[in-house]
TORMAR-504774 format. One record per residue: z negated, x, y of N, C-alpha, C, O in turn; residue in three letters. Coordinates in steps of 0.001 Angstrom, whole numbers, padded with zeros to 6 digits, always signed. Example, Ala and Ser with C-alpha at 12.3 -4.5 7.8 and 13.67 -1.06 7.14 Angstrom:
! TORMAR-504774
-007800+013190-005690-007800+012300-004500-007800+013200-003300-008465+014236-003319ALA;-007080+012850-002250-007140+013670-001060-007870+012900+000030-008039+013409+001138SER;
This chain:
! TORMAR-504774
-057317-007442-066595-055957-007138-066222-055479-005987-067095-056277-005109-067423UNK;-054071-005954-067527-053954-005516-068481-052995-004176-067615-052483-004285-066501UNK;-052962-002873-068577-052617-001668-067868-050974-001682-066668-050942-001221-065527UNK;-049865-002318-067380-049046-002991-066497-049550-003739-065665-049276-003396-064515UNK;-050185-004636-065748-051005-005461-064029-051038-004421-063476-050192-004065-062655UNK;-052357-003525-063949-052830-002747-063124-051877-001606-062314-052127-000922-061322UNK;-051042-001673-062911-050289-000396-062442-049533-001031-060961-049522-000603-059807UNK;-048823-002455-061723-048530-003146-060480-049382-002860-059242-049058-002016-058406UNK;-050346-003511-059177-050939-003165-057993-051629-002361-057618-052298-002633-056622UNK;-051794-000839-058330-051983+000286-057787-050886+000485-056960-051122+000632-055761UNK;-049870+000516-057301-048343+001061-056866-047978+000277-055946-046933+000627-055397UNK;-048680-001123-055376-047509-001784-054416-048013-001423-052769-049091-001195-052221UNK;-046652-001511-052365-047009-001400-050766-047235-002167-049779-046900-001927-048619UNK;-048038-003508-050315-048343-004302-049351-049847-004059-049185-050659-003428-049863UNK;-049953-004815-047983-051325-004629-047314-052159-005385-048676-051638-006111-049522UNK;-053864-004892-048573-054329-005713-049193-054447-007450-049416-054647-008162-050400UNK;-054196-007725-047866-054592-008942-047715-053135-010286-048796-053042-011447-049195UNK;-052365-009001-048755-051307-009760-049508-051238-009602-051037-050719-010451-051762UNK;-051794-008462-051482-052290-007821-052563-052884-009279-053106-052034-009728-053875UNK;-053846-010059-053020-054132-011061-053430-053279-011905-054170-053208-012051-055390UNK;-052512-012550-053078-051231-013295-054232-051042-012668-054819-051910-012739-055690UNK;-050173-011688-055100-049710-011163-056548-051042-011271-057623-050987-012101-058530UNK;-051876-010657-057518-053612-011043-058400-053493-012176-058895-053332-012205-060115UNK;-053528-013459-058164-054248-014618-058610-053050-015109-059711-053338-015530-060831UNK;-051785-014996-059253-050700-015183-060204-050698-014355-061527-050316-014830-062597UNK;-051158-013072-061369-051589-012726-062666-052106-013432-063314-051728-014117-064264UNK;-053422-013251-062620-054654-014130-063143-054405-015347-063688-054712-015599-064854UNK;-054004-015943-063138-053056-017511-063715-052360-017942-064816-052404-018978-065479UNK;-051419-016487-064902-050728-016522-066220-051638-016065-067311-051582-016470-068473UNK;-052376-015297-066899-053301-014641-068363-054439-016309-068777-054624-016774-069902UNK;-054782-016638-067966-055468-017880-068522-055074-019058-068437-055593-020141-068166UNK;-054450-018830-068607-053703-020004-068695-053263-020519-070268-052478-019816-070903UNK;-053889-021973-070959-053317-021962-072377-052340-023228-072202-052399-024234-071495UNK;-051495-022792-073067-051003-021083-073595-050762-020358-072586-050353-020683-071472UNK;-051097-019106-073115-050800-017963-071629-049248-018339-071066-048338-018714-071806UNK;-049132-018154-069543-047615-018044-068727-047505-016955-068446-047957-016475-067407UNK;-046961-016415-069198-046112-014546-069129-045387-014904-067826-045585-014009-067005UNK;-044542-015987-067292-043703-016181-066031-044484-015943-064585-044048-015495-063525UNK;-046130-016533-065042-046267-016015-063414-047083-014881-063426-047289-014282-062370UNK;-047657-014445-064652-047670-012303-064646-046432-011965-064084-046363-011437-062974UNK;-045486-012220-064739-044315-011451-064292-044120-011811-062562-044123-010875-061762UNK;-044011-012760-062251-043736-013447-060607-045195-012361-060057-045094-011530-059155UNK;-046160-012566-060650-047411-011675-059774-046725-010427-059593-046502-010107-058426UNK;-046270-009503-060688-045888-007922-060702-044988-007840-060061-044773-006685-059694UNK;-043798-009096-059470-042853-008869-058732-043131-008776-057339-042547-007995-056588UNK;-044352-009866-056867-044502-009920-056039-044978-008630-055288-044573-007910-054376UNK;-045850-008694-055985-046638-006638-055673-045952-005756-055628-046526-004726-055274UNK;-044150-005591-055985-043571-004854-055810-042763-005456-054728-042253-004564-054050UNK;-042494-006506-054367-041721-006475-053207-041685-007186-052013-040933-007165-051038UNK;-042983-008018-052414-043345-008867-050990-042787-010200-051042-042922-010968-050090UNK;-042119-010547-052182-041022-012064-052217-041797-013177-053013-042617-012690-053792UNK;-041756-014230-053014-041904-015425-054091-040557-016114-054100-039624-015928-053318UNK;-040624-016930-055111-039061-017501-055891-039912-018972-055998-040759-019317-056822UNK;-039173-019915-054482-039666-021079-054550-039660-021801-056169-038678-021569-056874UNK;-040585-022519-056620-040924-022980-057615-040770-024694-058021-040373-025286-059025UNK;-041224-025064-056886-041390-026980-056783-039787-027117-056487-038998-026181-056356UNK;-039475-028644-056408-038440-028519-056178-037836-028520-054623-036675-028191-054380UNK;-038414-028773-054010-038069-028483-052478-039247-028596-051641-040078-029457-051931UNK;-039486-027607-050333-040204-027824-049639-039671-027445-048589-038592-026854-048537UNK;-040558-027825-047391-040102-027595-046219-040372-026437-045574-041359-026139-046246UNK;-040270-025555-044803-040728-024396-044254-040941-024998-042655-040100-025280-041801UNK;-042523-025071-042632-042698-025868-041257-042914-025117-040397-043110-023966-040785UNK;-042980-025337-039014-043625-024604-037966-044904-024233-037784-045196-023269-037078UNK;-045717-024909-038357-047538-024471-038144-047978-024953-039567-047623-025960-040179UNK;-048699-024130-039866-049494-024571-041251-050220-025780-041573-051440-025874-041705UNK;-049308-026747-041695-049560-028081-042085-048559-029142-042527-047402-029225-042116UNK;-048897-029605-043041-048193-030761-044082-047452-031233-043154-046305-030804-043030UNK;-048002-032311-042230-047278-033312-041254-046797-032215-039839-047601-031394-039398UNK;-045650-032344-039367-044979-031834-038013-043634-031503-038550-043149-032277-039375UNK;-042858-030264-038120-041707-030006-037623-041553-029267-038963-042393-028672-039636UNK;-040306-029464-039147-039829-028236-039922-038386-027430-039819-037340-027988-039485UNK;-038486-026178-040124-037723-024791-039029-036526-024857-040653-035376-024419-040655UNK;-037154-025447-041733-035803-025115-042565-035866-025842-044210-037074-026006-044382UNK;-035381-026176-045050-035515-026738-046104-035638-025784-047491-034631-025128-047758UNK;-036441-025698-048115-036199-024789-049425-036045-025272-050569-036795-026165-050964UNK;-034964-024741-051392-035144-025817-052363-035059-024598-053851-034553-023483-053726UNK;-035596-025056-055042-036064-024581-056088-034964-022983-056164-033779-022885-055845UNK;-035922-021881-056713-034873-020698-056619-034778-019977-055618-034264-018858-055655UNK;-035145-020386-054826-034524-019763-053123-035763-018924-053201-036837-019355-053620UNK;-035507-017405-052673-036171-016750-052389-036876-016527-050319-036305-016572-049230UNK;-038584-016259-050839-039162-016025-049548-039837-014841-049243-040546-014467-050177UNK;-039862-014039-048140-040750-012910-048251-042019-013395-047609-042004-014134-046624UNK;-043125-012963-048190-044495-013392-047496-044862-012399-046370-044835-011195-046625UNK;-045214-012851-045102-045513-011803-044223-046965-012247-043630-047229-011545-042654UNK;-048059-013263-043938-048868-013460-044114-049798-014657-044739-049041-015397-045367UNK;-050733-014987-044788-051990-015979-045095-052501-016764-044416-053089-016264-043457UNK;-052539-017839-044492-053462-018854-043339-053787-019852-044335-053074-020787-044702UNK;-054711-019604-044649-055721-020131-045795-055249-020674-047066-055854-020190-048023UNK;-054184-021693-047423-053689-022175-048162-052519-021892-048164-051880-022080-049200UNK;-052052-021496-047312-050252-021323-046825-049752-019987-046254-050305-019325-045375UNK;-048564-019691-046929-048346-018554-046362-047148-018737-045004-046592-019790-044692UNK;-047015-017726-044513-046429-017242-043577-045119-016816-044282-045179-016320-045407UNK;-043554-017055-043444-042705-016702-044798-041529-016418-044035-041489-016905-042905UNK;-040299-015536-044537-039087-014895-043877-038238-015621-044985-038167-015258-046159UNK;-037735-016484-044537-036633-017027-045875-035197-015883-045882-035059-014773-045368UNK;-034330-016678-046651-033446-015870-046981-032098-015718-045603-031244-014837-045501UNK;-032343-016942-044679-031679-016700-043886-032077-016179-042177-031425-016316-041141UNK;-033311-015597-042412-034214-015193-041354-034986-015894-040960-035719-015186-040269UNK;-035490-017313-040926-036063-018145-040524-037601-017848-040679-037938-017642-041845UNK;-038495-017790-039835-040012-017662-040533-040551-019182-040198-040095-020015-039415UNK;-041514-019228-040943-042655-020738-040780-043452-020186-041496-043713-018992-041640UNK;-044226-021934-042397-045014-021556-043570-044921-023016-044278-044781-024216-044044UNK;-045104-022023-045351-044866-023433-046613-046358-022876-047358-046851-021749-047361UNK;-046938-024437-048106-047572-024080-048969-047966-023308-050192-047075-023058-051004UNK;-049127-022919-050415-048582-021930-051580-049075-022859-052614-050079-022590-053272UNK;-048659-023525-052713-048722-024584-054509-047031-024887-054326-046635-025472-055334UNK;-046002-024673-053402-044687-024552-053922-044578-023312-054713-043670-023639-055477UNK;-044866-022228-055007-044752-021426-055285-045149-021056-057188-044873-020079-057884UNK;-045829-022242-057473-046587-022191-058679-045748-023200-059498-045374-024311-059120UNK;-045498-022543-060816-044705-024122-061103-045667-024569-062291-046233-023934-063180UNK;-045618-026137-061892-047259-026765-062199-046518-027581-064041-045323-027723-064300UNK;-047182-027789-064560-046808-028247-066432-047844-029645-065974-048979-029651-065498UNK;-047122-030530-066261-047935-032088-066640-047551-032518-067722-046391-032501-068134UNK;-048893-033113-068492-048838-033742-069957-049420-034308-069834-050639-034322-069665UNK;-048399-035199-069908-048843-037095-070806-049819-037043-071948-049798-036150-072795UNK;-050457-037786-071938-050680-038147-073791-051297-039940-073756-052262-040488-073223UNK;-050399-040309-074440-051116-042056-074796-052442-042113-074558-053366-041483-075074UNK;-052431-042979-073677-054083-043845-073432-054474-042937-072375-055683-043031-072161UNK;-053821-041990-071547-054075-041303-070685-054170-041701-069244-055067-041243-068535UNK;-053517-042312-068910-053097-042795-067874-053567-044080-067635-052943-044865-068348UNK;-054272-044556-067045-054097-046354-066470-053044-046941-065391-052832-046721-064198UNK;-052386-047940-066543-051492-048661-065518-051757-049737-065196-052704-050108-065890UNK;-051352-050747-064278-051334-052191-064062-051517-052440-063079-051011-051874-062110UNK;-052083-053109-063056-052111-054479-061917-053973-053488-061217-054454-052451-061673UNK;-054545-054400-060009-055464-054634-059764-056322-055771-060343-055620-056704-060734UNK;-057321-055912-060468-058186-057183-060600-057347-058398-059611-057008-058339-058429UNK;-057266-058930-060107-056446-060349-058497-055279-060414-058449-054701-061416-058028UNK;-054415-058896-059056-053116-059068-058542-052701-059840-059897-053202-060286-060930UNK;-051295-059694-059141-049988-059882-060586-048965-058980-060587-048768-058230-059631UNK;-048189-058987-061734-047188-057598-061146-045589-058803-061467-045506-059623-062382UNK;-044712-058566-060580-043844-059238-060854-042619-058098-061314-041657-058706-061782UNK;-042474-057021-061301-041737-055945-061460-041010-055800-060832-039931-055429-061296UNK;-041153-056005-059369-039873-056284-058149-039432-057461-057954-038838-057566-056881UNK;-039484-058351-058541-039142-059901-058590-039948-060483-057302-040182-061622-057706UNK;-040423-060420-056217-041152-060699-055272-041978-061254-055754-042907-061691-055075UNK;
């Protein structure tokens, strides 16, 4: 971690347990090839103020930490959240219009996919046929 990281999270005032996110987002951007200077920077923000800047393009902010049930509000790319805790994969979160739940924290990461020819398998199954929507 480089002397700005570090300073970041000498200096921030969240509990340790939140201290983490901001870290791993460092961490993320520094190894990341090519390095992502965006989520150093999102880590050092975070450590200074407790927020993430939804990333995916929408998620839900549910009532209990899990995929399937209720959800208390919609987020969509940009929208800012304050983290107010951890439950293993998911945080705990104060959106922008007071609402708390928890959304996952892989909305929070914005993920790079690359193609490259011969990468991918497409088609059919063994047996099938593909009609392309044609029933």
């Amino acid at each position: 971690m480089n002397d700005e990281n570090s300073r970041a999270l000498s200096s921030s005032p969240l509990p340790r347990r939140l201290q983490g996110i901001g870290q791993a987002l460092i961490q993320a951007g520094q190894s990341a090839r090519p390095r992502r200077p965006e989520l150093e920077q999102a880590g050092r923000e975070f450590l200074r103020t407790g927020q993430l800047k939804m990333r995916g393009l929408q998620a839900g902010v549910m009532e209990r930490p899990r995929f399937m049930g209720s959800s208390v509000q919609s987020l969509k790319r940009g929208e800012w959240v304050t983290v107010l805790d951890t439950h293993g994969s998911w945080y705990k979160v104060r959106t922008e219009q007071g609402r708390e739940g928890f959304v996952h924290s892989s909305r929070f990461v914005p993920r790079t996919v690359t193609l490259r020819p011969g990468s991918a398998r497409g088609g059919s199954a063994r047996g099938e046929s593909e009609h392309g929507g044609r029933g």
